[in-house]
N, C-alpha and C positions, 0 to 999 in steps of 0.2 A: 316343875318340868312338865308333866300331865296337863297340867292347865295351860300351857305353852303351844303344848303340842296341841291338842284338843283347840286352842285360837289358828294356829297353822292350819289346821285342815278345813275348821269352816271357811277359813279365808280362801283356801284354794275351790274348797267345794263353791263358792262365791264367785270365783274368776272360771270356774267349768262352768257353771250354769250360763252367766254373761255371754261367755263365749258360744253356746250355744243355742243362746236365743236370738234369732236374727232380726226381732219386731220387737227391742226393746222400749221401754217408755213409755207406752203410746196410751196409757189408760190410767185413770182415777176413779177415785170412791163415786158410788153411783148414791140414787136415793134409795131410803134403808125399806121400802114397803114395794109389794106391787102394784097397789093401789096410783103409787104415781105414776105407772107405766099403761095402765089404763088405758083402752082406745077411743077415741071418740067415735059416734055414728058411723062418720064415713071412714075410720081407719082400724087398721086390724093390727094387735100386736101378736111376735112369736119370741118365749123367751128359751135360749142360747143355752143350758146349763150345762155345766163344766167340773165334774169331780173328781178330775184322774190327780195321781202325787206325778213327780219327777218323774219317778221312773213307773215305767207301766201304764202311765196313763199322761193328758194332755199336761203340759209344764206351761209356765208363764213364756211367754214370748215366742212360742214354735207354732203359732197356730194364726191366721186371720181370716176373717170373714167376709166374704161380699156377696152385695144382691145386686145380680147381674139386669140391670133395670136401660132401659134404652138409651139412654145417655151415656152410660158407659158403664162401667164398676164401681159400686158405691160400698165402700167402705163400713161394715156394720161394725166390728169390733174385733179385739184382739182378744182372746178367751181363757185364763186362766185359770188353775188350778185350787177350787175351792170356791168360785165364781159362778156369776152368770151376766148374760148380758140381755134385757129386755129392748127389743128392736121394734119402734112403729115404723108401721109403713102403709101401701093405701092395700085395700081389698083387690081379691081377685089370684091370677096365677104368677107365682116366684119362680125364679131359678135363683139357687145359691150355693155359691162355689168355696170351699175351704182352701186354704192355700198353707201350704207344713213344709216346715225343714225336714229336709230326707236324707238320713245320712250314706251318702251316694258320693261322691266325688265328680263322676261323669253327671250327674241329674240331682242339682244338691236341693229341690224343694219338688212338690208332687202336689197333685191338685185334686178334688173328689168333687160331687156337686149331689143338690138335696133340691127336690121339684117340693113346691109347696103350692095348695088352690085356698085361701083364704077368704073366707063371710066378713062384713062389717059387723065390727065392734067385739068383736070375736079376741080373744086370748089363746096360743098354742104355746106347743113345748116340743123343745127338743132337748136331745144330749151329745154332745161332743165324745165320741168315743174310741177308742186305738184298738187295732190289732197287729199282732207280731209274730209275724209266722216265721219259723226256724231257718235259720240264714239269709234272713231278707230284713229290710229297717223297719220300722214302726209305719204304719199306715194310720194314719186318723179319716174320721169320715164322722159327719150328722143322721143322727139316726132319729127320725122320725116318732114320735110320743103319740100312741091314740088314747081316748081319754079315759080308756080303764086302767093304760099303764101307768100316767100321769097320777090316777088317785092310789095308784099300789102303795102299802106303808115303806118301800123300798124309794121309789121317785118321790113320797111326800119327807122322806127324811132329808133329800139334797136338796129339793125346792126350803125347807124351812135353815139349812145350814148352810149353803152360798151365801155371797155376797154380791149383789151387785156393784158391775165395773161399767165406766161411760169412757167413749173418745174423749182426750184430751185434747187441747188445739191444733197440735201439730200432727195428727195422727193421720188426718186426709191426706197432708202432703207427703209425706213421709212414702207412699207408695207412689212417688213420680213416672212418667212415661218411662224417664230415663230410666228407672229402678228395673221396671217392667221388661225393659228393653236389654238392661247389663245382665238380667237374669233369664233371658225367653220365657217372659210367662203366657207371652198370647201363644208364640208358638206350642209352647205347653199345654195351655189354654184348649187350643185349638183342635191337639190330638188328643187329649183326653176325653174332651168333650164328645169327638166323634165315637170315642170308645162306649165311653159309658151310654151314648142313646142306644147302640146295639145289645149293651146286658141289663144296664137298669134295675142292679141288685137289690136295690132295697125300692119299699113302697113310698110313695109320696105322701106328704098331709093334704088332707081331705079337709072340706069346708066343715063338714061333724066333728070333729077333732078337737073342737076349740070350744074355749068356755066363756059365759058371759062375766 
């Protein structure tokens, strides 16, 4: 009978997580080094890292990534728990926006953004990280790694215990106009954006930041 029960409840705690992950799917095993994330000359990488559990910290599927690049929103990754995600892309200045389920009813996802200036050939870090202040939902937000945080035996314990996760095929599409559009995310988009230029809480990654 224990052992029944105890299958009942993971199964339910299986159908609450599903249920409240609204970016399910969208990632597979990445490669196992960072050596193959590597940038070349003209490109810079920043890698994503992700150590929160279910509760308290980021969970699989509440969280995605985009680097707001002139073409439009590009898709960097979906960021799990125990993970990380290494991102190339070219040098110079990023904007990058997270996008989180928020358990809100009236405003059911919430958006934050992280300025990055990156050197060629350059490696960064960051961390995905939550806050939950008393009677309000979970806030996730990227916080910025400078490179004495990066080498603390604190940041070198979750860079060498992550795993790397990649977009799967269908991950681009998955956040269609229409998506965009059933859930206001530009208009979302659009006021938070103007929020956050007036406070600008946190500091941006600097071209020093990064390691060869």
């Amino acid at each position: 009978m224990k052992i029944k029960t105890n299958a009942l409840f993971l199964l339910s705690l299986g159908i609450l997580v599903a249920a409240c992950a609204p970016f399910p799917g969208l990632m597979k095993p990445g490669l196992d080094s960072i050596d193959a994330y590597k940038p070349t000359a003209g490109e810079a990488t920043i890698v994503f890292l992700c150590c929160g559990g279910l509760m308290g910290g980021p969970g699989d599927g509440k969280i995605a990534i985009f680097d707001l690049v002139p073409e439009g929103d590009k898709l960097v990754g979906v960021p799990g728990s125990g993970k990380k995600i290494g991102y190339k892309t070219t040098p110079g200045e990023h904007l990058f926006m997270i996008v989180y389920a928020f358990q809100d009813r009236v405003q059911p996802f919430n958006i934050d953004f992280m300025e990055a200036n990156f050197s060629a050939g350059k490696t960064y870090f960051s961390m995905v990280e939550s806050l939950t202040p008393p009677f309000a939902g979970t806030f996730y937000f990227i916080k910025p790694l400078k490179k004495e945080e990066v080498e603390t035996d604190k940041i070198e314990k979750i860079r060498k215990t992550t795993k790397f996760i990649e977009k799967n095929p269908k991950a681009d599409g998955y956040f269609s106009d229409q998506w965009k559009e059933e859930n206001k995310i530009q208009e979302l988009k659009t006021q938070k954006l103007a929020q956050w230029k007036i406070k600008k809480r946190r500091y941006p990654i600097l071209p020093e930041y990064g390691f060869d």
